[in-house]
C-alpha positions in Angstrom: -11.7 29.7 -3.7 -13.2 28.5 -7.1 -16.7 27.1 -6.4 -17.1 23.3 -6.9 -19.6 22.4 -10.0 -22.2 20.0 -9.3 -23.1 17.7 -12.0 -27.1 17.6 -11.9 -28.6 14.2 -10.5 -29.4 13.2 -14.4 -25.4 13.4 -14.9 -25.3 10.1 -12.7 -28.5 8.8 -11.7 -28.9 4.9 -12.3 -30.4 4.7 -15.4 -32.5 1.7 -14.9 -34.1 1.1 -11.4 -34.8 -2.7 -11.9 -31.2 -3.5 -13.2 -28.2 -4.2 -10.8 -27.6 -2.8 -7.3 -28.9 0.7 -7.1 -28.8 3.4 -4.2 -31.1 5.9 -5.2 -31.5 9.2 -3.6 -30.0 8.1 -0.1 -29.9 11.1 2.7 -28.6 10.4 5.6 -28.0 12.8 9.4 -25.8 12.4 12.2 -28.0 14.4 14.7 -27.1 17.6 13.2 -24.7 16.5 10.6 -25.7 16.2 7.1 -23.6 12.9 5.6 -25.5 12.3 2.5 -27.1 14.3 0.3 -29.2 12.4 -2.4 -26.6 9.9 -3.6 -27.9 8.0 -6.3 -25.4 5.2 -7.6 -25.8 1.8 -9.8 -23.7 -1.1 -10.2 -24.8 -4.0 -12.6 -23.2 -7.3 -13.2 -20.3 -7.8 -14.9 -18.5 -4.2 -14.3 -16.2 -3.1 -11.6 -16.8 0.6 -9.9 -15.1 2.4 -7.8 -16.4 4.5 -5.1 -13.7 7.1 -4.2 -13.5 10.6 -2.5 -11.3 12.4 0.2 -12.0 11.7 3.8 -15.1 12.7 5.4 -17.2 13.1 1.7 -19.4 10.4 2.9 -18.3 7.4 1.0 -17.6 5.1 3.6 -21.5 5.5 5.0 -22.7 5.3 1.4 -21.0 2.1 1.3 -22.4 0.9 4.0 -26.4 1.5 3.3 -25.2 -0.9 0.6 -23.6 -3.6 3.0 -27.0 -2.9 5.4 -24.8 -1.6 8.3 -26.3 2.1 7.9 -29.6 2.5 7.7 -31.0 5.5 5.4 -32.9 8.3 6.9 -34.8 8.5 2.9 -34.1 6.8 0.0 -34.2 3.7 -1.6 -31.2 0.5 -1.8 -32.7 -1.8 -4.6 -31.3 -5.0 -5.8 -32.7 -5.8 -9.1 -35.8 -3.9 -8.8 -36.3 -4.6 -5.3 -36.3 -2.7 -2.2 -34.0 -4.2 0.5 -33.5 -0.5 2.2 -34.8 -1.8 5.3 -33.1 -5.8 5.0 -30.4 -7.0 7.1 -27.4 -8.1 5.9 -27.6 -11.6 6.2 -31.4 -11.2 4.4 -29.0 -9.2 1.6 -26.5 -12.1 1.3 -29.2 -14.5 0.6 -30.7 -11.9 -2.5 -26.6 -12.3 -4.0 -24.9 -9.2 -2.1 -21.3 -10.6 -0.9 -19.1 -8.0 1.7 -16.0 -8.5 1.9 -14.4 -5.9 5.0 -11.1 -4.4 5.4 -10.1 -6.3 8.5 -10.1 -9.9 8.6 -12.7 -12.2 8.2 -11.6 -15.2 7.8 -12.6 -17.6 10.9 -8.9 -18.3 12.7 -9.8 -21.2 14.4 -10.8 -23.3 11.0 -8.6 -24.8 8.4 -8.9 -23.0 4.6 -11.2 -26.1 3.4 -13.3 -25.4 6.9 -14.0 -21.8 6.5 -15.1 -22.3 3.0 -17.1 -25.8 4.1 -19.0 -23.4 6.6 -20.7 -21.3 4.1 -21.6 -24.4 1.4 -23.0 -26.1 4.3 -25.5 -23.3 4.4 -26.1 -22.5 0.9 -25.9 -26.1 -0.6 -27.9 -28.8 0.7 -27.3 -31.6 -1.7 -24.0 -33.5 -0.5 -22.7 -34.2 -3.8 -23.0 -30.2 -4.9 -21.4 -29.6 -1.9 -18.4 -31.1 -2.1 -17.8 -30.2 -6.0 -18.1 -26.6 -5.0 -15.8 -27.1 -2.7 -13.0 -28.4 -4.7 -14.2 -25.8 -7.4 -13.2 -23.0 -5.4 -9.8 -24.0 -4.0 -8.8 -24.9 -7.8 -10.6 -21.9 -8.9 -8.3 -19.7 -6.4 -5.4 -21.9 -6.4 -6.0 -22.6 -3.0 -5.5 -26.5 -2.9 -2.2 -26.5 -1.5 -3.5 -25.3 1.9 -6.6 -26.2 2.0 -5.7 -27.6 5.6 -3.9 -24.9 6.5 -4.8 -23.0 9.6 -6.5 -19.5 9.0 -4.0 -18.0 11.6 -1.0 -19.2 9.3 -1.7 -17.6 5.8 0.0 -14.8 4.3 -2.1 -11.7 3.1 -2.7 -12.9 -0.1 -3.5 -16.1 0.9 -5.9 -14.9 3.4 -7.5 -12.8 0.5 -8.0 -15.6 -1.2 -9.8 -17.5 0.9 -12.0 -14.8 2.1 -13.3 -14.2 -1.6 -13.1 -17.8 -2.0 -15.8 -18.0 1.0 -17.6 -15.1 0.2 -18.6 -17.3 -3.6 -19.3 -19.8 -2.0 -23.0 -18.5 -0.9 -23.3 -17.5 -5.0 -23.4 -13.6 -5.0 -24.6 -11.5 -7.8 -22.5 -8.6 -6.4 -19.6 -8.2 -4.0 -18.8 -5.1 -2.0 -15.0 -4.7 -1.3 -14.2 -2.5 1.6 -10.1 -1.3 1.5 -9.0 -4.3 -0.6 -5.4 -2.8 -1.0 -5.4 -1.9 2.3 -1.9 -3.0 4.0 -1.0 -5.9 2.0 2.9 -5.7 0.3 3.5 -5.6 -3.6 2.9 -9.3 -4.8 -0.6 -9.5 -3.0 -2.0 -6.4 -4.8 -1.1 -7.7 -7.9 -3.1 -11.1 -6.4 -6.2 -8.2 -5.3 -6.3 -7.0 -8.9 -6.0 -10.8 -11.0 -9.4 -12.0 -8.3 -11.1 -8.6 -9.3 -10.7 -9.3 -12.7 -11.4 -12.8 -12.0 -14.9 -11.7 -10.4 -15.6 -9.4 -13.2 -14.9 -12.1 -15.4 -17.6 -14.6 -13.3 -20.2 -11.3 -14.6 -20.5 -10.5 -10.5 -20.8 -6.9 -10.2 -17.9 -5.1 -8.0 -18.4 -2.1 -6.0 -14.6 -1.3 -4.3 -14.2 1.8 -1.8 -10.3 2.0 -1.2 -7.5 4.9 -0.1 -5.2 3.4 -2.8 -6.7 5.8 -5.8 -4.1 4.5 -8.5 -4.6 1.0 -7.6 -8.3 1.3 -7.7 -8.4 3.6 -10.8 -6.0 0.8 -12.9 -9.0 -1.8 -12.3 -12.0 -0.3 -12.4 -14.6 0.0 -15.6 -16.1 3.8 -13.8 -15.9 5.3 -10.3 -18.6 7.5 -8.9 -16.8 10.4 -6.8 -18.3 11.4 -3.5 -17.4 14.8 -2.1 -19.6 17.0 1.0 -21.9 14.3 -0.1 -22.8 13.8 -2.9 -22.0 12.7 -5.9 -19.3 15.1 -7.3 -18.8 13.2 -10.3 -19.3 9.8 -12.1 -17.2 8.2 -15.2 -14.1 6.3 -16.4 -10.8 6.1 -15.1 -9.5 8.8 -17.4 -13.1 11.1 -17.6 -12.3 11.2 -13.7 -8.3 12.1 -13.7 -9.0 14.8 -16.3 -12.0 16.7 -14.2 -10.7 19.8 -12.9 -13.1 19.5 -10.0 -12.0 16.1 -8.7 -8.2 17.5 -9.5 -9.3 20.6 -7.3 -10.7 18.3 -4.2 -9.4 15.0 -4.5 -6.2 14.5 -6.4 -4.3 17.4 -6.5 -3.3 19.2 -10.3 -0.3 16.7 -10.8 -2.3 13.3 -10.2 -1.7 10.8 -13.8 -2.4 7.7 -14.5 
């Protein structure tokens, strides 16, 4: 077997500590188990990255020391030049960090217009605000029409919509999306990929951890790819289909864009 090269930490540590989200030199155990090795990752405003690697390279935990669902044995998660390795989540939502998981989230017993109202209410405390935000958002994601629809009653890409509808309404800097693509047909991928480029274009950084490679790749600015982990590799779309090391462990030799 052909041994793996291992880009030194230079090759893809964050080049500015007090700019965006930045996971710098995370390690992280499972009693005996190694699961991180030093990642060190930035996302800033504005761009879209992808955070990619086969199963069991460690992506899904280094995602998650980002959420603030797995805590780093060393390390350091900053936001903007501050340390919030140690904050909760909900601490982390206030700073601008929106997390948007896989299954979902949207709260079935509440209309569209209710699970949105449930976050403003927090977030906004002027009345007036309030309610512009409100109708903002279901014009913004073309979400008027149901706005008094039952949660339980939307399709996936409705759903989607409302859950990243919800998710701005607190304000985020930054929004984590765990398995976007996950299980949702044709037409609501192509409704996944127009709100990413509607996020990007809101200058919120996007961090997106998905099994769909292709899908991810088509709307991303970089990806960082994890492997035994650690970061195996960071760059564009095509810098990451033409290394011979991610084709070796990750996408096979006949992978194209």
């Amino acid at each position: 077997m052909e041994k793996i090269i291992q880009l030194s930490p230079a090759d893809h540590h964050p080049t500015s500590l007090d700019e965006g989200l930045v996971v710098d030199a995370v390690e992280k155990k499972y009693r005996k188990k190694t699961v991180l090795r030093g990642i060190s990752m930035q996302i800033k405003k504005g761009e879209v990255i992808g955070l990619l690697g086969p199963n069991g390279a460690g992506k899904t935990t280094s995602f998650y020391t980002m959420v603030g669902l797995v805590k780093p044995d060393s390390g350091r998660i900053l936001l903007d030049g501050h340390d919030i390795t140690h904050m909760p989540m909900y601490r982390r939502a206030r700073l601008g960090i929106g997390y948007l998981p896989q299954e979902s989230s949207i709260f079935r017993g509440m209309t569209v217009e209710e699970n949105i109202w449930s976050v403003l209410e927090i977030c906004e405390h002027n009345p007036t605000k309030r309610a512009e935000a409100l109708e903002n958002l279901l014009d913004e994601f073309a979400i008027q029409h149901i706005r008094q629809s039952p949660a339980l009653s939307l399709s996936g890409g409705e759903r989607r919509r409302a859950e990243i509808a919800r998710a701005l309404a607190s304000g985020p800097s930054y929004m984590l999306l765990d398995e976007p693509f996950a299980g949702i047909d044709p037409i609501a991928i192509a409704d996944i990929r127009n709100l990413v480029s509607h996020l990007k274009d809101r200058d919120i950084g996007v961090l997106i951890t998905d099994h769909n490679v292709r899908e991810t790749l088509d709307i991303i600015d970089r990806a960082y790819i994890i492997h035994d982990g650690q970061v195996l590799m960071s760059g564009s779309p095509k810098e990451i289909v033409e290394n011979e090391d991610v084709k070796r462990v990750y996408l096979g030799e006949n992978f194209s864009l």
